[in-house]
RORO-964342 format. One line per field, with one value per residue: residue number from 1; x, y, z of N, C-alpha, C in turn; chain. Coordinates in nm, 3 decimals, always signed. Example, Ala and Ser with C-alpha at 12.3 -4.5 7.8 and 13.67 -1.06 7.14 Angstrom:
REM RORO-964342
n: (1/2)
n.px: (+1.319/+1.285)
n.py: (-0.569/-0.225)
n.pz: (+0.780/+0.708)
ca.px: (+1.230/+1.367)
ca.py: (-0.450/-0.106)
ca.pz: (+0.780/+0.714)
c.px: (+1.320/+1.290)
c.py: (-0.330/+0.003)
c.pz: (+0.780/+0.787)
chain: (A/A)
This chain:
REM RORO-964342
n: (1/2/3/4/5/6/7/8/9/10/11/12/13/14/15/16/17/18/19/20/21/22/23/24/25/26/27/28/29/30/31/32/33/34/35/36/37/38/39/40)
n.px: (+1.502/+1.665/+1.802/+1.562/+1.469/+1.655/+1.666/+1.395/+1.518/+1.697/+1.541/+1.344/+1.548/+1.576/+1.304/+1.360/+1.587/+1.532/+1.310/+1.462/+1.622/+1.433/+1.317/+1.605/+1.564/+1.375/+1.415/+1.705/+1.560/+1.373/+1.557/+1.724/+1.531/+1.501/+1.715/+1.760/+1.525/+1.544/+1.368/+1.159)
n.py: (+1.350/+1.138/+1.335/+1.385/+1.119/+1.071/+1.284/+1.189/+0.978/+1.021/+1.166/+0.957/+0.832/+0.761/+0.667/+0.427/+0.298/+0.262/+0.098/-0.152/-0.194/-0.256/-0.516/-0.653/-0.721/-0.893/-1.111/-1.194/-1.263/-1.453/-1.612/-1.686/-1.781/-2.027/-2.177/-2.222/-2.385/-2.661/-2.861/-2.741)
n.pz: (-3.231/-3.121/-2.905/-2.761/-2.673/-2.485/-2.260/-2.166/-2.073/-1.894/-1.713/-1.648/-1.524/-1.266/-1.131/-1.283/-1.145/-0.916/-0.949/-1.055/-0.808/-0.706/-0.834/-0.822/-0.543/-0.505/-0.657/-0.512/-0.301/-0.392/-0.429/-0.210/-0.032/-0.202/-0.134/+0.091/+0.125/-0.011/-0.099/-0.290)
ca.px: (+1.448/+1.770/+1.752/+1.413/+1.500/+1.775/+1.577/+1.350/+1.543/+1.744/+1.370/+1.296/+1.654/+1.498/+1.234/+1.442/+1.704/+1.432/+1.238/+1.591/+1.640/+1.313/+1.338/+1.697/+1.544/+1.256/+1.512/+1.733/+1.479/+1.320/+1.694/+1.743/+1.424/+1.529/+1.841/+1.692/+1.422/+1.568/+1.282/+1.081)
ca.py: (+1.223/+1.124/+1.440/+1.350/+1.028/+1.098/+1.372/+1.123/+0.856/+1.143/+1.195/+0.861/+0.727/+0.784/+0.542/+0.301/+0.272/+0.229/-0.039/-0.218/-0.258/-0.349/-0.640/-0.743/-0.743/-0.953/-1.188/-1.211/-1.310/-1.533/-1.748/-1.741/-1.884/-2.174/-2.243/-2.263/-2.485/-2.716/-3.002/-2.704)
ca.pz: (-3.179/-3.024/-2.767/-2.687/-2.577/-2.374/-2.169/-2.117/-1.997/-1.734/-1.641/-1.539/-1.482/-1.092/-1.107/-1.352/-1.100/-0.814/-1.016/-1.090/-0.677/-0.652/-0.885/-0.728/-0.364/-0.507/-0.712/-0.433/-0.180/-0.376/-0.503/-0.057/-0.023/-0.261/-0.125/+0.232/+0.132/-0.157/-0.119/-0.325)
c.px: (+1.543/+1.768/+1.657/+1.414/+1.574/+1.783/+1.501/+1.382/+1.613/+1.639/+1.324/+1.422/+1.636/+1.416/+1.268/+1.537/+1.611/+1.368/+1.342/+1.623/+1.572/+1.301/+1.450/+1.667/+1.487/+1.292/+1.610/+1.721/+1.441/+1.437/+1.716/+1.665/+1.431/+1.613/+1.860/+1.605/+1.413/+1.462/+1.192/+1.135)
c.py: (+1.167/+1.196/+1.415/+1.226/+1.011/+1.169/+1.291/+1.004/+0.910/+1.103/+1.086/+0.787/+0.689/+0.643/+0.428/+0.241/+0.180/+0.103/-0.151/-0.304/-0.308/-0.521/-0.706/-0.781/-0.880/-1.129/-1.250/-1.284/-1.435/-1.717/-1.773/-1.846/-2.086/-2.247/-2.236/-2.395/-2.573/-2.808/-2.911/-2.667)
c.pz: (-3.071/-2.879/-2.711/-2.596/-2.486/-2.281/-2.117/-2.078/-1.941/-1.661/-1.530/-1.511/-1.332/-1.089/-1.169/-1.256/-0.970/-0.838/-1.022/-0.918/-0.644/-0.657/-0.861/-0.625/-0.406/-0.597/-0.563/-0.293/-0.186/-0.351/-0.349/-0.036/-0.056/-0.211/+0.025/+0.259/-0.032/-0.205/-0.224/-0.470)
chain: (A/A/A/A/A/A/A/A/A/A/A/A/A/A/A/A/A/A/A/A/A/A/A/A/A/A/A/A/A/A/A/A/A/A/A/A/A/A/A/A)
């Protein structure tokens, strides 16, 4: 069970890592946003 999971999180450590920058860009962007336009 162990092995199994640990193959499969190699597998997708790719798109985990990808998804991870995604959601910092999208974090990132939005905390600028705020702290550009505080009246919001």
């Amino acid at each position: 069970m162990q092995n199994r999971f640990l193959s499969c999180l190699q597998a997708n450590y790719h798109n985990f890592l990808i998804l991870l920058l995604f959601i910092a860009g999208l974090v990132s962007s939005s905390y600028q946003e705020a702290l550009v336009t505080p009246g919001i």
